[in-house]
N, C-alpha and C positions, 0 to 999 in steps of 0.2 A: 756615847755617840754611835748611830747604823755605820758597821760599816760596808760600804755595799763595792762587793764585787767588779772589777772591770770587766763590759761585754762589748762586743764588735758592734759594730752598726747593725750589722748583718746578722736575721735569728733565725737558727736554724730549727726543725721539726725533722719527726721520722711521724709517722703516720702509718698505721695498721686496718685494715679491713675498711681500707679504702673506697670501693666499690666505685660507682662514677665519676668520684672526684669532687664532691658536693663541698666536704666539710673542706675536704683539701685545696678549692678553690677560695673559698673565703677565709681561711687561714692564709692563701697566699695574697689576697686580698687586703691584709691585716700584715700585711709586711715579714711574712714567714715565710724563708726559702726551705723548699722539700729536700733534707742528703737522702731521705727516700723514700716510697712508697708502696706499702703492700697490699698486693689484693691477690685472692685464690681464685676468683672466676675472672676465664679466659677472656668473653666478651667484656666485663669491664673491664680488665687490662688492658683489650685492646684501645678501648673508649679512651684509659687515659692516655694511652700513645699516639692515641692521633690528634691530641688535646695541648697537651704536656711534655711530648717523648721527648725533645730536645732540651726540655728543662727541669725536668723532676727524674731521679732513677726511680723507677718503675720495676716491683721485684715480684713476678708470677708466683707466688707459693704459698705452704699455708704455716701461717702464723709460729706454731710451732715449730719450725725449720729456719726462724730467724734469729741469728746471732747477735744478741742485742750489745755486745760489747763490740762489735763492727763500725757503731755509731754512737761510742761514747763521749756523754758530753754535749750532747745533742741539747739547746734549750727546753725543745719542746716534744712530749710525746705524746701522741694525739690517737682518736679512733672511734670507729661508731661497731661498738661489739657487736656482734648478732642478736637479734631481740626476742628471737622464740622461746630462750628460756625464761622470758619473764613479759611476755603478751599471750590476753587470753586465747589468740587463734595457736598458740605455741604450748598451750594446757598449763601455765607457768610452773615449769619443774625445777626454775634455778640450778641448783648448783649441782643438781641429780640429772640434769639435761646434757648430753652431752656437746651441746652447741657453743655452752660457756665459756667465751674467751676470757674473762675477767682473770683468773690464774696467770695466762700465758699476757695479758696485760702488764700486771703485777712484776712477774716473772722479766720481761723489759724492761720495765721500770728499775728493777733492782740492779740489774746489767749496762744500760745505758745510762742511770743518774740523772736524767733532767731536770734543769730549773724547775719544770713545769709539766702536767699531765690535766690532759682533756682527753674525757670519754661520753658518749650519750649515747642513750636508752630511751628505751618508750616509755612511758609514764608509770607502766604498769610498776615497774621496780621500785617506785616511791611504793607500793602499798604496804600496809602495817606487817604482810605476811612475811615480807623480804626485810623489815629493820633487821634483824639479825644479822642477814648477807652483810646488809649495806653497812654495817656496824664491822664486819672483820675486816672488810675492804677497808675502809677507814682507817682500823686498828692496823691491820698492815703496809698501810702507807705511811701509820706516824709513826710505825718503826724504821720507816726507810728515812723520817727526817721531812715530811710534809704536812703541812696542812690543809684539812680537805674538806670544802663543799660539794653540798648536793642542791640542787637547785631545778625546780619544773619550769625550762624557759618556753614562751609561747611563740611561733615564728611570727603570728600579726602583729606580736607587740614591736618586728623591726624589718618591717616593710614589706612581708609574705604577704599574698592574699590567700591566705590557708592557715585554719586553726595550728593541728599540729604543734601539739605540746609534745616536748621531752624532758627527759632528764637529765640533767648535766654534770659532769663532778668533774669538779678543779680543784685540784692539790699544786702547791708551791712550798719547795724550802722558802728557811728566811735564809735572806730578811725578805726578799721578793714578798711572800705570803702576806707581809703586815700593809703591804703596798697594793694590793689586790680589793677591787670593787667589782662587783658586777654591774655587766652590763644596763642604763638607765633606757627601759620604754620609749621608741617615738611617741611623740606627742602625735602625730598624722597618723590618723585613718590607713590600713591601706588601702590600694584598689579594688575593685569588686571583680570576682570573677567574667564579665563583660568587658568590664574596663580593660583588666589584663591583656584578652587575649581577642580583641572587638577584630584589626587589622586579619590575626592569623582567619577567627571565622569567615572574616566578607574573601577571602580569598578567592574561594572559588567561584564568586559570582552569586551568592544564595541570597537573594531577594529581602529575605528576612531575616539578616543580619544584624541593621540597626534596632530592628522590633527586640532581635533579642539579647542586645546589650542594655537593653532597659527592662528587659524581665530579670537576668541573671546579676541582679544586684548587691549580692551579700559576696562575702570569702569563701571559698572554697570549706567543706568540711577535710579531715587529714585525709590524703592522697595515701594510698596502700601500694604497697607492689607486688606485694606476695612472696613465696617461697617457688624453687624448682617441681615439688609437689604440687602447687596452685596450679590452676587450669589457664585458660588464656589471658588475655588481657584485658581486669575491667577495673571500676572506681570503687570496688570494696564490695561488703557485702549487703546484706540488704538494708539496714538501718541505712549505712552511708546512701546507698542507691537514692532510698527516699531522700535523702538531704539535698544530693545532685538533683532529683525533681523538681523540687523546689525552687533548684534556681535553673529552669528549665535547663537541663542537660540529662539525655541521656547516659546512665552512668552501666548499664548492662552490657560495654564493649568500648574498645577504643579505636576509631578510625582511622583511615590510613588515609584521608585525607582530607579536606573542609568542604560542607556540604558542597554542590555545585548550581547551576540555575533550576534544575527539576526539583530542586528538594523544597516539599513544602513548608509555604512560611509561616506556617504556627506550629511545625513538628516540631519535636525536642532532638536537636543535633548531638553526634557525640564527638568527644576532643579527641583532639589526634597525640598522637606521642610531645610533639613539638609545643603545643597549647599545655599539658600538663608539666613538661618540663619550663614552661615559663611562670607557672602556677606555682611551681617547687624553687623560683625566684633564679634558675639559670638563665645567662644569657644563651640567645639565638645563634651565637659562634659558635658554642659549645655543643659539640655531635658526640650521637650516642651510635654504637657497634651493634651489630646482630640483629637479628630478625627482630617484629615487630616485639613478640613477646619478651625475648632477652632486654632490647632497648626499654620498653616499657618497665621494665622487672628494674633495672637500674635507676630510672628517673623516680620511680613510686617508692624503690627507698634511702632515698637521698636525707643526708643533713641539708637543708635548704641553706646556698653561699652567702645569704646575707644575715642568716643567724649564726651562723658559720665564723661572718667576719666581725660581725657585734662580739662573741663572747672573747674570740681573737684578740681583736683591738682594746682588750680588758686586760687578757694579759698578756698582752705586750707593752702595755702600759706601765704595770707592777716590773715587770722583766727591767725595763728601762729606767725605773724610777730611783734616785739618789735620794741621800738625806735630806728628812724636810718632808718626805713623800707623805701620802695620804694612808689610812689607817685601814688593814679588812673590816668589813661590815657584817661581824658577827650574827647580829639578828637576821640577815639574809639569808639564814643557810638550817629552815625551817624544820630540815630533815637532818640535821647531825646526831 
């Protein structure tokens, strides 16, 4: 017979490299209280303080500077590493990159012991060049006592209107681990990039707002935000551009505000920070810190919160699960 551990009602998470608070929102979303949050850039720390400060500790630092037995015992350790060492604008140098928090990931993990670990990556990390990585990462979590999936979740398959595939790895000791499913697809469409953000466009008064809620029909392609090196603030690069085309937007800048009555009504409008952070599936209460370019840089590379709260609500599931529980889904985990 399982025997499963006693847990509070109450699941707690530490969360690393934070950033706007994207995945952190929909983890709390999924019934995860924060003992705490780390993020190294100033402007997103401020973002979550004006968000969060009364409810999450919120810890200005870098990664490496956190004592991870400070919050042992923690359920859940969560995080959205840095992705340059493994996307192609980041030359994918993995483990030779020195951006790679996976170490200092690990390194937490081993210090704070949690039920559970969630991290995601760009997709690039699925590629055959990285099975090796992603193979010791593995092998050093099932020395710590887990078991670990990899997984390329798509955000439209849970309510995004934005492609935006990543990569996911969730590890659980048992028995949790045997109780663990991944998240199941909506069955709904989502909305179209018109549909999303129809209200924020007509705002200003721009004539040709309805016209272009029926041209911008599809989902958004993935939303970028760049690096401190990037230049200012636009929809990616030129393939993306063309895709934003498509569904008439211009994607070569991001405006600071919705067209107004002069702007013509067959131009291609560009989205303001607020319209792509609704596109990235944040609510509208949710404010972003620092100038144009800083806020944008936050919202374009966010975990979107409602794929956030889908893989969440997965394992809080398993976390919470007694004898009798449901079994992991071995075939699901494509890249082990």
């Amino acid at each position: 017979m399982i025997r499963w551990p006693e847990r509070s009602a109450e699941l707690t998470c530490v969360e690393i490299c934070a950033g706007a608070g994207g995945q952190a929102l929909g983890l709390e979303q999924a019934g995860f209280c924060h003992t705490a949050v780390v993020e190294i850039d100033p402007d997103a720390c401020e973002t979550l303080r004006m968000n969060r400060g009364s409810r999450w500790k919120i810890i200005e630092a870098d990664v490496a500077d956190v004592d991870g037995a400070e919050f042992r015992g923690a359920d859940l350790l969560a995080g959205g590493v840095p992705c340059p060492p493994f996307s192609v604008a980041g030359h994918q140098l993995g483990a030779a990159d020195e951006r790679d928090l996976f170490p200092e990931a690990l390194r937490l993990t081993s210090e704070i012991g949690p039920s559970a670990v969630l991290l995601e990556n760009v997709r690039g990390l699925a590629a055959k060049r990285f099975d090796g990585y992603r193979a010791q990462v593995a092998a050093r979590l099932a020395d710590l006592g887990y078991q670990t999936w990899w997984q390329v979740m798509h955000a439209s398959e849970h309510g995004v209107p934005q492609l935006r595939p990543r990569l996911v790895l969730v590890a659980l000791r048992q028995p949790w681990a045997r109780a663990f499913n991944w998240p199941v697809p909506s069955d709904d469409a989502p909305a179209t990039v018109g549909e999303s953000v129809a209200d924020l466009m007509a705002a200003g008064g721009w004539p040709g707002a309805a016209h272009w809620v029926a041209r911008a029909h599809g989902i958004a392609p993935t939303i970028v935000g760049g690096s401190r090196k990037h230049g200012g603030p636009d929809l990616g690069p030129t393939r993306a551009r063309a895709a934003w085309r498509q569904l008439s937007v211009d994607g070569l800048g991001v405006a600071d505000g919705p067209p107004d009555a002069s702007f013509p009504v067959a131009a291609l409008p560009r989205l303001t920070t607020r319209m792509v952070a609704r596109l990235q599936g944040f609510p509208d209460s949710w404010q972003f810190a620092g100038r144009k370019t800083a806020a944008y840089r936050q919202v374009g590379n966010a975990f979107p919160p409602p794929a956030a709260r889908a893989i969440g609500v997965a394992i809080a599931a398993a976390l919470r699960a007694r004898a009798g529980g449901g079994h992991a889904r071995r075939g699901n985990n494509p890249l082990a």
